[in-house]
C-alpha positions in Angstrom: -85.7 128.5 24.9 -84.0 127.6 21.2 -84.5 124.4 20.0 -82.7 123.2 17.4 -83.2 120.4 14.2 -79.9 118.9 13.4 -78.5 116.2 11.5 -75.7 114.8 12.7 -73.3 112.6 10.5 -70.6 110.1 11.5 -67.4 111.7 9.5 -66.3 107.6 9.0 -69.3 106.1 8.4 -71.4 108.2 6.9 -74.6 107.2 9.0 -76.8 109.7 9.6 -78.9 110.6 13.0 -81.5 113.5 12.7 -82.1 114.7 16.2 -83.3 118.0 18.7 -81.8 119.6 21.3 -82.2 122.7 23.2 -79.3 123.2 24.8 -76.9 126.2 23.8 -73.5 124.0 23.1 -75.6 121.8 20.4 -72.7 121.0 18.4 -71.2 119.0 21.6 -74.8 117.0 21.7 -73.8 113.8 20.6 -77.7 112.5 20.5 -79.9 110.3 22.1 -81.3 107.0 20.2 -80.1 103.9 21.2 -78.9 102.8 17.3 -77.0 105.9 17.2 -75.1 105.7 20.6 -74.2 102.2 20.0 -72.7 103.0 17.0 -70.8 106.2 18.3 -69.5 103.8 20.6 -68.6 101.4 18.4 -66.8 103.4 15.9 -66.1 106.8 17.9 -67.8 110.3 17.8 -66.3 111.8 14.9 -69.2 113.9 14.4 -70.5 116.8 12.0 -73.7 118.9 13.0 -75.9 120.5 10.6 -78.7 122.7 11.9 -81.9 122.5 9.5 -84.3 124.5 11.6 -84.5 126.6 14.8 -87.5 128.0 16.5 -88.9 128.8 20.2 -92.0 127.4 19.4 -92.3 123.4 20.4 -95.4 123.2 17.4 -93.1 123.9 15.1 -90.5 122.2 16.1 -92.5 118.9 16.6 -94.4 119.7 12.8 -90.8 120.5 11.1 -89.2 117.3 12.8 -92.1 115.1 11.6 -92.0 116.8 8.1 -87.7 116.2 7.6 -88.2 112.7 8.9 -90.5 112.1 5.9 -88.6 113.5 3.9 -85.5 111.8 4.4 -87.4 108.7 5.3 -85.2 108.0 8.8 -86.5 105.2 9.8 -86.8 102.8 7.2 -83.8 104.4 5.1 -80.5 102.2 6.0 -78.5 105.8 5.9 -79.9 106.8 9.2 -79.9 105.7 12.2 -84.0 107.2 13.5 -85.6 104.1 14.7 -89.2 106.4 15.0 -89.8 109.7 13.2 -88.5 113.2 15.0 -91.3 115.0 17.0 -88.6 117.1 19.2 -89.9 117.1 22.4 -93.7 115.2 22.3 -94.1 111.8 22.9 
């Protein structure tokens, strides 16, 4: 199984969501977190996707999810819409 690091951005807006999925049509995954559906729904899903990282491994993909969330600062930056860090698939 792929699993993918993306950031999506809202084309209007400009708000920012970095998210995981693993399923083959990633570009049609709108995301997840309850900031950034609410805002898709509020101001439609106008949406670019920009893969940062693939792997098979879930390690990685947890250790490269918690390393861009840092270093875009998602959760306290007011350009994204994270409310916790990216770990891909751990909880």
């Amino acid at each position: 199984m792929t699993y993918r690091l993306m950031i999506k951005t809202h084309n209007d807006t400009g708000l920012k969501y970095l998210c995981v999925t693993s399923k083959d049509n990633y570009e049609l995954y709108k995301g997840s977190g309850v900031y950034w559906k609410n805002h898709i729904k509020e101001y439609g899903a106008d949406i670019t996707t920009e893969v940062l990282f693939e792997t098979d491994d879930d390690d990685d993909l947890t250790q490269m999810g918690l390393k861009y969330s840092a270093a875009y600062d998602v959760v306290e930056s007011s350009e994204w819409a994270n409310l916790i860090p990216e770990s891909g698939y751990h909880v």
